[in-house]
C-alpha positions as CSV (number, residue, x, y, z in Angstrom):
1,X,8.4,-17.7,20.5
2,X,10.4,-17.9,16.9
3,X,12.7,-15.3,15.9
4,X,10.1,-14.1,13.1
5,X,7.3,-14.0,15.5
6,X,9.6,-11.6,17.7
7,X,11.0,-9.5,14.6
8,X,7.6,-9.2,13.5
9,X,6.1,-8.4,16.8
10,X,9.0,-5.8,17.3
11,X,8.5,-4.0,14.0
12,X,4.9,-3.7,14.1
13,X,5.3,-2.0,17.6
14,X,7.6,0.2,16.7
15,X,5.2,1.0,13.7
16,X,2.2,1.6,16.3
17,X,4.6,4.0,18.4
18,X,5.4,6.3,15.1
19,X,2.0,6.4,14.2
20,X,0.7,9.9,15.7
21,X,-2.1,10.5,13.5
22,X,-5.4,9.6,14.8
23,X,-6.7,9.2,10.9
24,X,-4.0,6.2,10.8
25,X,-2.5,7.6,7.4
26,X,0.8,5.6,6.6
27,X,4.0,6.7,8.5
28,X,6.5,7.6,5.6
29,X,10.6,8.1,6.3
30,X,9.7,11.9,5.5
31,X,8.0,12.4,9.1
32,X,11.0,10.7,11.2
33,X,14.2,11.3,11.9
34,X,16.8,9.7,10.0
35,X,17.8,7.4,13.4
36,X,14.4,6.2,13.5
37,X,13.8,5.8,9.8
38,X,17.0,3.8,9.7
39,X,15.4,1.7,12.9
40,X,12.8,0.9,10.6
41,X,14.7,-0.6,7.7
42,X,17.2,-2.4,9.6
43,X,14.1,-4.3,11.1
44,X,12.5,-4.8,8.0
45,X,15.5,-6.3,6.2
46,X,15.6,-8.2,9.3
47,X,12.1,-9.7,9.1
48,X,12.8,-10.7,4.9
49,X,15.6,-12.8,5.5
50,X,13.4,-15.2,7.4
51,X,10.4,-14.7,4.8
52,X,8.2,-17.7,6.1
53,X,6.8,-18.0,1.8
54,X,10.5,-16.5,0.0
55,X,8.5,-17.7,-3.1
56,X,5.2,-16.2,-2.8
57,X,3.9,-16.9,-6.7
58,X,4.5,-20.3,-7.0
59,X,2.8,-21.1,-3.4
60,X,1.4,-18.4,-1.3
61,X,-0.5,-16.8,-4.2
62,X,-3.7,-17.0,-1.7
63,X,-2.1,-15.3,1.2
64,X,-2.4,-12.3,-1.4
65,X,-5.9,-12.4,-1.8
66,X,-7.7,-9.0,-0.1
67,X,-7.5,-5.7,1.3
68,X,-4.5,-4.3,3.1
69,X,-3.9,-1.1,4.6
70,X,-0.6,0.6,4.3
71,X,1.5,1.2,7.5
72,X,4.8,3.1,6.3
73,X,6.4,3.4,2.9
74,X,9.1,5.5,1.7
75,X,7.4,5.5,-2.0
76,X,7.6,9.3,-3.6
77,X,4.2,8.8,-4.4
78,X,3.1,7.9,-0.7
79,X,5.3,10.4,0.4
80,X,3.6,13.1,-1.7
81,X,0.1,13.1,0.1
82,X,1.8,14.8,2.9
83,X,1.2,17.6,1.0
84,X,-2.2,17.7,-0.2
85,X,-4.0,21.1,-0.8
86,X,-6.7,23.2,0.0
87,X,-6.2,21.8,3.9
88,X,-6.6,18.1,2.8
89,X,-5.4,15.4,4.9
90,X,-4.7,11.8,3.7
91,X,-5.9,9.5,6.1
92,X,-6.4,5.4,5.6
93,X,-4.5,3.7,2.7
94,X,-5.3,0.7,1.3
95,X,-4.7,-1.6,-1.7
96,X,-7.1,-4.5,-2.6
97,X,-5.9,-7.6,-4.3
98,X,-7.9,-9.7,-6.7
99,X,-5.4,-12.8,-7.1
100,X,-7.6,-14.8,-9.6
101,X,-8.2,-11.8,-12.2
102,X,-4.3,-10.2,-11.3
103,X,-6.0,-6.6,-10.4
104,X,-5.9,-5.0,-7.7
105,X,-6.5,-0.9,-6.8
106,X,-5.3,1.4,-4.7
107,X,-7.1,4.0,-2.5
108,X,-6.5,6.9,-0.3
109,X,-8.9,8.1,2.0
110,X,-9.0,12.4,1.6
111,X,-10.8,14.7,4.0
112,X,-10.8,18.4,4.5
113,X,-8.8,19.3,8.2
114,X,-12.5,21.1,9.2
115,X,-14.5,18.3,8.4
116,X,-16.1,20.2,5.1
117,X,-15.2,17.5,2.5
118,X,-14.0,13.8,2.3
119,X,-13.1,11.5,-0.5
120,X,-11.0,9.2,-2.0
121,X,-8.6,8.7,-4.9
122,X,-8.3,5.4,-6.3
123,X,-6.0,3.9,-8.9
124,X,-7.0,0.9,-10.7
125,X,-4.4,-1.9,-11.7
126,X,-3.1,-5.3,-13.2
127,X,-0.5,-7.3,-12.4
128,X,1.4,-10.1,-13.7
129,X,4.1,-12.4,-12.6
130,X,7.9,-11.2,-14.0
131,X,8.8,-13.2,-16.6
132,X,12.0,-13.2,-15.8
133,X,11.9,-14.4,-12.3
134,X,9.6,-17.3,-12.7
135,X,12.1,-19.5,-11.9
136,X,13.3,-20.4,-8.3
137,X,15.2,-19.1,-6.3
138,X,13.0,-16.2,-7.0
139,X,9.0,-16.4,-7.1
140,X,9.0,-12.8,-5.8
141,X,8.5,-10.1,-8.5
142,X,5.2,-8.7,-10.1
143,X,5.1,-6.2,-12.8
144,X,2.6,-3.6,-12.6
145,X,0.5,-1.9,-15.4
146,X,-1.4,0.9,-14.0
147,X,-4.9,1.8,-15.5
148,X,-7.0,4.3,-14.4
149,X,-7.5,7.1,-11.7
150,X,-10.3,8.0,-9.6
151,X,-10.8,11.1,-7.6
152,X,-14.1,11.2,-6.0
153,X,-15.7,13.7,-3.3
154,X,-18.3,11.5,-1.4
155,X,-19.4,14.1,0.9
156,X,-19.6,17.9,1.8
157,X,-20.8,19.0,4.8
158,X,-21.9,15.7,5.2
159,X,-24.3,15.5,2.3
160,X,-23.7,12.5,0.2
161,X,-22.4,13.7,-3.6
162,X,-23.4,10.9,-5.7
163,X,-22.4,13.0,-8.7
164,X,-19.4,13.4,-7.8
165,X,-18.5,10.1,-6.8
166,X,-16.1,10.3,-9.1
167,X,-15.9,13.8,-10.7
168,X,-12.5,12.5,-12.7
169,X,-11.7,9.6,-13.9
170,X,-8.3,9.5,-16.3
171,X,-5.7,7.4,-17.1
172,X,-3.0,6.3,-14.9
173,X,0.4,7.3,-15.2
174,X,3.4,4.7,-15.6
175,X,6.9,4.9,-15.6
176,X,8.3,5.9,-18.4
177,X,10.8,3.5,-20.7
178,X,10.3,0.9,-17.7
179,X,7.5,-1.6,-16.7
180,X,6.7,-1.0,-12.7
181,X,8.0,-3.5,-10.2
182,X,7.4,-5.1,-7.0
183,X,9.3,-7.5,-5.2
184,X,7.5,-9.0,-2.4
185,X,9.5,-9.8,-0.1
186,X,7.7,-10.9,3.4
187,X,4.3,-12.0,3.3
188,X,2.1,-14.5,6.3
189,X,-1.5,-14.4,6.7
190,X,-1.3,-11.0,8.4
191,X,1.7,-9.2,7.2
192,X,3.4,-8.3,4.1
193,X,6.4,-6.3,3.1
194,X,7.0,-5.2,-1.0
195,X,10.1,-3.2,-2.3
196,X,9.4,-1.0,-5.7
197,X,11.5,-1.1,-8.7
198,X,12.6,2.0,-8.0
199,X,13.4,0.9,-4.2
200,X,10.7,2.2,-2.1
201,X,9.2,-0.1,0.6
202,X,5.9,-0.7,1.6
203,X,4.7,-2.5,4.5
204,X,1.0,-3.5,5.2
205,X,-1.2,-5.0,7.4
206,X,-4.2,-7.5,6.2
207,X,-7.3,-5.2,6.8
208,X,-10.9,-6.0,7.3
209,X,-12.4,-2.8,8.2
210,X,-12.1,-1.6,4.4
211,X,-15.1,0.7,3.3
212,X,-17.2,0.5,1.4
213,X,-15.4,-0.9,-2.3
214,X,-15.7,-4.1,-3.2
215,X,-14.4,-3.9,-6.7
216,X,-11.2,-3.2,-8.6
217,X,-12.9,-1.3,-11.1
Protein backbone atom coordinates (compact mmCIF):
# COMPACT_ATOMS: atom_id res chain seq x y z
CA UNK A 1 0.00 0.00 0.00
CA UNK A 2 1.38 3.68 -1.10
CA UNK A 3 2.12 6.19 1.29
CA UNK A 4 -1.03 8.29 0.08
CA UNK A 5 -3.30 5.37 0.29
CA UNK A 6 -2.07 5.08 4.09
CA UNK A 7 -2.07 9.02 4.85
CA UNK A 8 -5.40 9.00 3.47
CA UNK A 9 -6.62 5.95 5.10
CA UNK A 10 -5.19 7.36 8.49
CA UNK A 11 -6.80 10.76 8.30
CA UNK A 12 -10.16 9.67 7.34
CA UNK A 13 -10.06 7.34 10.46
CA UNK A 14 -9.05 9.65 12.60
CA UNK A 15 -12.01 11.78 11.10
CA UNK A 16 -14.52 8.82 11.80
CA UNK A 17 -13.20 8.61 15.58
CA UNK A 18 -13.90 12.59 16.15
CA UNK A 19 -17.18 12.39 14.70
CA UNK A 20 -19.61 11.97 17.76
CA UNK A 21 -22.64 13.24 16.40
CA UNK A 22 -25.07 10.73 15.12
CA UNK A 23 -26.57 13.62 12.47
CA UNK A 24 -22.80 13.38 10.93
CA UNK A 25 -22.54 17.43 10.99
CA UNK A 26 -18.86 18.38 10.11
CA UNK A 27 -16.26 18.07 12.99
CA UNK A 28 -14.76 21.79 13.15
CA UNK A 29 -11.29 22.63 15.27
CA UNK A 30 -13.85 24.41 17.79
CA UNK A 31 -15.12 20.86 19.24
CA UNK A 32 -11.37 19.34 19.84
CA UNK A 33 -8.68 19.95 21.75
CA UNK A 34 -5.98 21.84 20.40
CA UNK A 35 -3.61 18.38 20.41
CA UNK A 36 -6.11 16.78 18.36
CA UNK A 37 -6.97 19.65 16.06
CA UNK A 38 -3.26 19.98 15.46
CA UNK A 39 -3.36 15.97 14.69
CA UNK A 40 -5.55 16.89 12.08
CA UNK A 41 -3.61 19.47 10.25
CA UNK A 42 -0.34 17.88 10.49
CA UNK A 43 -2.13 14.92 8.57
CA UNK A 44 -3.68 16.99 6.16
CA UNK A 45 -0.55 18.92 5.12
CA UNK A 46 0.78 15.53 4.99
CA UNK A 47 -1.76 14.06 2.46
CA UNK A 48 -1.28 17.60 -0.03
CA UNK A 49 2.28 17.15 -0.50
CA UNK A 50 1.63 13.96 -2.36
CA UNK A 51 -1.62 15.51 -4.12
CA UNK A 52 -2.10 12.56 -6.70
CA UNK A 53 -3.75 15.77 -9.42
CA UNK A 54 -1.38 19.07 -7.84
CA UNK A 55 -3.00 20.72 -10.93
CA UNK A 56 -6.60 19.96 -10.69
CA UNK A 57 -7.94 22.69 -13.45
CA UNK A 58 -5.94 21.94 -16.23
CA UNK A 59 -6.65 17.94 -15.76
CA UNK A 60 -8.81 16.65 -13.08
CA UNK A 61 -11.53 19.21 -13.70
CA UNK A 62 -14.01 15.93 -13.77
CA UNK A 63 -12.92 14.53 -10.47
CA UNK A 64 -14.88 17.84 -9.32
CA UNK A 65 -18.01 17.03 -10.80
CA UNK A 66 -20.88 16.24 -7.83
CA UNK A 67 -21.98 16.32 -4.40
CA UNK A 68 -19.64 16.10 -1.44
CA UNK A 69 -20.35 16.22 2.09
CA UNK A 70 -18.17 18.06 4.44
CA UNK A 71 -16.21 16.19 7.11
CA UNK A 72 -14.27 18.93 9.30
CA UNK A 73 -13.39 22.61 8.49
CA UNK A 74 -12.02 25.25 10.50
CA UNK A 75 -14.03 27.93 8.20
CA UNK A 76 -15.72 30.81 10.67
CA UNK A 77 -18.65 30.24 8.80
CA UNK A 78 -18.76 26.40 9.39
CA UNK A 79 -17.77 26.92 12.66
CA UNK A 80 -20.77 29.29 13.34
CA UNK A 81 -23.63 26.62 12.97
CA UNK A 82 -22.52 25.33 16.26
CA UNK A 83 -24.44 27.82 17.49
CA UNK A 84 -27.74 27.80 15.86
CA UNK A 85 -30.84 29.05 17.76
CA UNK A 86 -34.10 28.33 18.97
CA UNK A 87 -32.50 24.52 19.73
CA UNK A 88 -31.43 24.03 16.05
CA UNK A 89 -28.87 21.52 15.30
CA UNK A 90 -26.84 21.52 12.02
CA UNK A 91 -26.61 18.18 10.78
CA UNK A 92 -25.30 16.98 7.05
CA UNK A 93 -23.18 19.47 4.90
CA UNK A 94 -22.82 19.34 1.55
CA UNK A 95 -21.61 21.27 -1.46
CA UNK A 96 -22.66 20.31 -5.12
CA UNK A 97 -20.40 21.04 -8.04
CA UNK A 98 -21.60 21.74 -11.50
CA UNK A 99 -18.04 21.71 -13.39
CA UNK A 100 -19.51 22.45 -16.94
CA UNK A 101 -21.67 25.71 -15.87
CA UNK A 102 -18.81 26.69 -12.92
CA UNK A 103 -21.71 26.68 -10.04
CA UNK A 104 -22.05 24.96 -7.45
CA UNK A 105 -24.21 25.49 -3.93
CA UNK A 106 -23.93 24.84 -0.64
CA UNK A 107 -26.33 23.34 1.89
CA UNK A 108 -26.76 22.66 5.47
CA UNK A 109 -29.15 20.35 6.79
CA UNK A 110 -31.23 22.20 10.02
CA UNK A 111 -33.50 20.34 12.41
CA UNK A 112 -35.01 21.35 15.72
CA UNK A 113 -33.18 19.00 18.83
CA UNK A 114 -37.09 17.68 19.50
CA UNK A 115 -37.80 16.75 16.18
CA UNK A 116 -40.49 19.81 15.62
CA UNK A 117 -38.86 21.39 12.53
CA UNK A 118 -36.15 20.54 9.84
CA UNK A 119 -34.70 22.48 6.99
CA UNK A 120 -32.01 23.61 5.07
CA UNK A 121 -30.06 26.68 4.17
CA UNK A 122 -28.49 26.78 0.92
CA UNK A 123 -26.18 29.23 -0.77
CA UNK A 124 -25.94 29.42 -4.40
CA UNK A 125 -22.52 30.06 -6.32
CA UNK A 126 -20.11 30.48 -9.33
CA UNK A 127 -16.85 29.92 -9.72
CA UNK A 128 -14.05 30.61 -12.02
CA UNK A 129 -10.49 29.60 -12.41
CA UNK A 130 -7.83 32.47 -10.78
CA UNK A 131 -6.48 34.31 -13.42
CA UNK A 132 -3.57 34.58 -11.91
CA UNK A 133 -2.69 30.97 -11.34
CA UNK A 134 -3.52 29.62 -14.65
CA UNK A 135 -0.19 28.89 -15.23
CA UNK A 136 1.75 25.81 -13.88
CA UNK A 137 3.10 25.05 -11.29
CA UNK A 138 -0.21 26.07 -10.02
CA UNK A 139 -3.69 24.80 -11.49
CA UNK A 140 -5.09 25.01 -7.99
CA UNK A 141 -7.05 28.24 -7.22
CA UNK A 142 -10.87 29.12 -7.91
CA UNK A 143 -12.38 32.42 -7.12
CA UNK A 144 -15.71 32.40 -5.73
CA UNK A 145 -18.67 34.85 -6.35
CA UNK A 146 -21.49 34.04 -4.03
CA UNK A 147 -25.12 34.54 -5.19
CA UNK A 148 -27.95 33.84 -3.34
CA UNK A 149 -29.23 32.36 0.09
CA UNK A 150 -31.91 29.98 0.80
CA UNK A 151 -33.40 29.27 4.09
CA UNK A 152 -36.15 26.82 3.83
CA UNK A 153 -38.34 24.96 6.63
CA UNK A 154 -39.46 21.66 4.83
CA UNK A 155 -41.29 20.22 7.57
CA UNK A 156 -43.04 20.81 11.10
CA UNK A 157 -44.21 18.19 12.97
CA UNK A 158 -43.68 16.28 10.09
CA UNK A 159 -46.00 18.01 7.75
CA UNK A 160 -44.45 18.94 4.52
CA UNK A 161 -44.38 23.03 4.20
CA UNK A 162 -44.32 23.60 0.56
CA UNK A 163 -44.69 27.31 1.29
CA UNK A 164 -42.15 27.63 3.03
CA UNK A 165 -39.69 25.80 1.07
CA UNK A 166 -37.98 28.62 0.95
CA UNK A 167 -39.55 31.36 3.24
CA UNK A 168 -36.23 33.69 2.39
CA UNK A 169 -34.39 33.94 -0.29
CA UNK A 170 -31.64 37.06 -0.36
CA UNK A 171 -28.49 37.80 -1.55
CA UNK A 172 -25.34 36.25 -0.56
CA UNK A 173 -22.80 38.00 1.25
CA UNK A 174 -19.04 38.32 -0.05
CA UNK A 175 -15.99 39.48 1.29
CA UNK A 176 -15.63 42.74 1.30
CA UNK A 177 -12.55 44.62 -0.88
CA UNK A 178 -11.50 40.88 -1.82
CA UNK A 179 -12.77 38.24 -4.29
CA UNK A 180 -13.21 34.74 -2.27
CA UNK A 181 -10.67 32.01 -2.69
CA UNK A 182 -10.09 28.45 -2.77
CA UNK A 183 -7.04 26.57 -3.25
CA UNK A 184 -7.61 22.95 -3.78
CA UNK A 185 -5.22 21.26 -2.66
CA UNK A 186 -5.88 17.30 -2.56
CA UNK A 187 -8.41 15.92 -4.66
CA UNK A 188 -8.92 11.68 -6.05
CA UNK A 189 -12.11 10.19 -6.97
CA UNK A 190 -13.20 10.02 -3.44
CA UNK A 191 -11.46 12.74 -1.47
CA UNK A 192 -10.72 16.30 -1.59
CA UNK A 193 -9.08 18.78 0.63
CA UNK A 194 -9.57 22.99 -0.17
CA UNK A 195 -7.92 25.83 1.86
CA UNK A 196 -9.87 29.43 1.87
CA UNK A 197 -8.34 32.66 1.09
CA UNK A 198 -8.71 33.48 4.39
CA UNK A 199 -7.02 30.04 5.44
CA UNK A 200 -9.67 27.84 6.56
CA UNK A 201 -9.66 24.14 5.42
CA UNK A 202 -12.19 22.04 4.38
CA UNK A 203 -12.11 18.42 3.76
CA UNK A 204 -14.88 16.34 2.07
CA UNK A 205 -15.88 13.11 1.09
CA UNK A 206 -17.59 12.37 -2.54
CA UNK A 207 -21.30 11.72 -1.37
CA UNK A 208 -24.10 9.82 -3.00
CA UNK A 209 -26.73 9.80 -0.48
CA UNK A 210 -27.50 13.68 -1.16
CA UNK A 211 -31.25 14.47 -0.82
CA UNK A 212 -33.31 15.50 -2.56
CA UNK A 213 -31.54 18.79 -4.76
CA UNK A 214 -30.50 18.31 -7.99
CA UNK A 215 -29.94 21.79 -8.94
CA UNK A 216 -27.62 24.73 -8.15
CA UNK A 217 -30.26 27.14 -8.39
Amino acid sequence: MNNQLLLKEKLQARLVEIQTDSDRSPVTNLKLDKTTAAEIEQLTTELETINPNPHPLLYATSLLQGAWQLQYSTAREIRSLASLPLGLKVGKVYQVIDVANKLFFNLAQVKHSLGLISGYVKVTASFEPAKEDLEPPANKRINVYFDKRYLSIEKILGINTHQLNPFKVKNANNPQGRTATLDITYLDETFRIGRGGDGSLFILNKSDDLPNFTSST
